[in-house]
C-alpha positions in Angstrom: 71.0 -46.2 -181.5 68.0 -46.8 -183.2 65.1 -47.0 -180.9 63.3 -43.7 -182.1 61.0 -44.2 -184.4 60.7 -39.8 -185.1 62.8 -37.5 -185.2 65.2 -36.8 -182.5 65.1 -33.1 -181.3 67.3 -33.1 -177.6 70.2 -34.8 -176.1 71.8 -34.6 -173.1 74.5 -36.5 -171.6 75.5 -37.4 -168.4 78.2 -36.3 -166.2 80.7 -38.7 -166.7 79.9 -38.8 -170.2 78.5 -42.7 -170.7 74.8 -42.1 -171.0 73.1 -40.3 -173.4 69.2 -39.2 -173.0 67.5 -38.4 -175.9 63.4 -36.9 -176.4 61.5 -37.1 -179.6 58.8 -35.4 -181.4 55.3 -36.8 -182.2 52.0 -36.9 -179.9 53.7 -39.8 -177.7 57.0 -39.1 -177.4 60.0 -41.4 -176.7 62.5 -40.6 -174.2 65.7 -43.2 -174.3 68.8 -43.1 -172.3 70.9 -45.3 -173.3 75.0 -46.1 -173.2 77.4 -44.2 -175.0 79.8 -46.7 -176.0 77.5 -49.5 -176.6 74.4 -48.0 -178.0 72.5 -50.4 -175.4 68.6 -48.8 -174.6 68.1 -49.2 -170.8 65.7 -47.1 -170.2 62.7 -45.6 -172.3 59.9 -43.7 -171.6 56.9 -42.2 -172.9 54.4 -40.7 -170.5 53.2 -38.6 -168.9 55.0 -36.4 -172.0 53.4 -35.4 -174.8 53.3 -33.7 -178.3 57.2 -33.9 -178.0 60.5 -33.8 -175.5 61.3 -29.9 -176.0 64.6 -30.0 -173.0 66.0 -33.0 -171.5 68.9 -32.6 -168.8 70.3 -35.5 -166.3 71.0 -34.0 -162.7 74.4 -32.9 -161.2 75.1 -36.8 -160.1 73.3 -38.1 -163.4 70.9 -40.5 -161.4 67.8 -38.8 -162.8 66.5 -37.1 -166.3 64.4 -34.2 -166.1 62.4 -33.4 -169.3 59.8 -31.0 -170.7 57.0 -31.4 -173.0 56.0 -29.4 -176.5 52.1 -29.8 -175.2 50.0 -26.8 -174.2 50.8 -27.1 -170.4 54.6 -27.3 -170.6 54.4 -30.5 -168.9 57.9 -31.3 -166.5 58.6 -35.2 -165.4 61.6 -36.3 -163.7 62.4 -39.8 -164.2 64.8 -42.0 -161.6 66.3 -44.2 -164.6 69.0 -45.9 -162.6 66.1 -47.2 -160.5 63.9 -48.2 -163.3 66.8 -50.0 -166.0 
């Protein structure tokens, strides 16, 4: 998977083990959750995070990715990726 264009510095995968989120450093951060087995991006994102993706984790039924940011505030966004890929 190639999609970052920093360095990668968190992963998690889902539940079932076919998707795979991971959060990048850098003042706009990329978050991609993508499939396992193919290496297919369906879902990026890169607001309202900043300065880096310090956790990522998808929820119990792996329908949503929470993530925190490096920036001063600690920023938290939860994204509903099924709905937006």
């Amino acid at each position: 998977m190639l999609e970052h264009d920093d360095d990668i510095i968190c992963l998690s995968v889902d539940p079932k083990g076919q998707y795979a989120a991971t959060g990048q450093i850098g003042e706009k951060p990329w978050i991609c959750v993508w499939n396992t087995e193919t290496l297919e991006v369906l879902a990026r994102y890169n607001a309202p995070l900043t300065k880096g993706i310090k956790n990522i984790k998808f929820s119990p039924n792996g329908d949503r990715i929470v993530a925190s940011a490096m920036d001063d505030d600690h920023t938290i966004a939860v994204f509903d990726w099924l709905k937006d890929s």
